[in-house]
C-alpha positions, 0 to 999 in steps of 0.5 A: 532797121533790121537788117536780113541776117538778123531778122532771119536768124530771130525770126527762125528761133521765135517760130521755133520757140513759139511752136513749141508745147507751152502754156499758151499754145496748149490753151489755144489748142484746148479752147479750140477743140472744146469752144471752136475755131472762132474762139480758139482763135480770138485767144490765141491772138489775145495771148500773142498780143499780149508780148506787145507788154513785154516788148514794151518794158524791154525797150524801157528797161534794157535802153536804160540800162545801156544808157546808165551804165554798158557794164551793167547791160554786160551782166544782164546779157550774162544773166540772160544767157544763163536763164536761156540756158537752164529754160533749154536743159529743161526743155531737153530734159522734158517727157512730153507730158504736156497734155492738151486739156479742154478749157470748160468755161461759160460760153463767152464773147470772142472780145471777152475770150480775146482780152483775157489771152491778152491779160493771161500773157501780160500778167506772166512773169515768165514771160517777161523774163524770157524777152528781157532774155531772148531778145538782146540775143539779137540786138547789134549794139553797134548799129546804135538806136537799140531801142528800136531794134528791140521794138522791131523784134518784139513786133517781129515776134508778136506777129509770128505768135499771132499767125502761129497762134491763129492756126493753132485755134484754126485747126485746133481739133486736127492738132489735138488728136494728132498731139493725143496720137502722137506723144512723141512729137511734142518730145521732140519739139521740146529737144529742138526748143532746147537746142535753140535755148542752150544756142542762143544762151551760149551766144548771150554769154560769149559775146559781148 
């Protein structure tokens, strides 16, 4: 469906997006250290799941919009390149001051902890922004069916979130002291997720 140029190219930019400090990522490294591995975990996957929403409204929306009208999808892909472009400004502009805060909470179940990583994520507007950005960067409309290339890369990236996610909750203390002693590693993911941005916000804009 996907073919190898293209699921590489959106798999290397969501890996390096998603590793970037966020809010979700800083809270599954902030319930890690203070509830544990298990917990920490079960959010994460909770969060990463949660872009299955997403994924959904842009296989919907976006299909539509190439069915009703290309001109229009012209504009949104315009539209996207511009978000893409000032999230990475932002990002390059960013101190790194992003700290790792521990989620106090009452003591709850791994289901509980799971569904509410799952709504937290699903309820983001911004989130739903950035896919209705990001993801038409690699859809080939030319191969036809867009609707399922935008699926295949939403679950594409769903899956890395999880993964990434997972061993975020898996060594959440090791992570955390080492974000704590080293303030400038997360400045410089912050400067390569801007690069990513302003590249693909730049390839949205061009391309047609």
């Amino acid at each position: 469906m996907l073919t190898i140029e293209q699921f590489s190219s959106f798999l290397l930019a969501a890996i390096l997006i998603t590793a970037s400090p966020g809010p979700d990522n800083l809270m599954v490294l902030g319930m890690g250290m203070s509830k544990g591995r298990k917990q920490g975990i079960a959010f994460g996957l909770g969060c990463a799941l949660g872009c299955l929403s997403h994924t959904l409204l842009a296989v919907v929306g976006v299909s539509a919009l190439i069915a009703a009208s290309p001109a229009a999808f012209t504009l949104l892909k315009i539209g996207g390149g511009l978000y893409l472009l000032w999230l990475g400004w932002n990002a390059l502009r960013s101190t790194g001051a992003a700290k790792v805060k521990e989620v106090r909470a009452a003591e709850q179940r791994l289901s509980t902890l799971f569904f509410k990583g799952v709504f937290a994520n699903a309820i983001n507007p911004k989130v739903v922004l950035f896919f209705l950005s990001f993801l038409p960067q690699f859809v080939i409309a030319a191969k036809g069916n867009v609707g399922w290339q935008l699926a295949a890369l939403g679950v594409t990236f769903t899956v890395q979130a999880a993964v990434l996610f997972g061993l975020l909750g898996y060594f959440s203390g090791a992570m955390g002291q080492w974000l704590s002693k080293k303030p400038k590693a997360g400045v410089i993911l912050d400067r390569i997720a801007g690069t990513v941005f302003i590249a693909l916000g730049l390839r949205l804009i061009v391309s047609r």
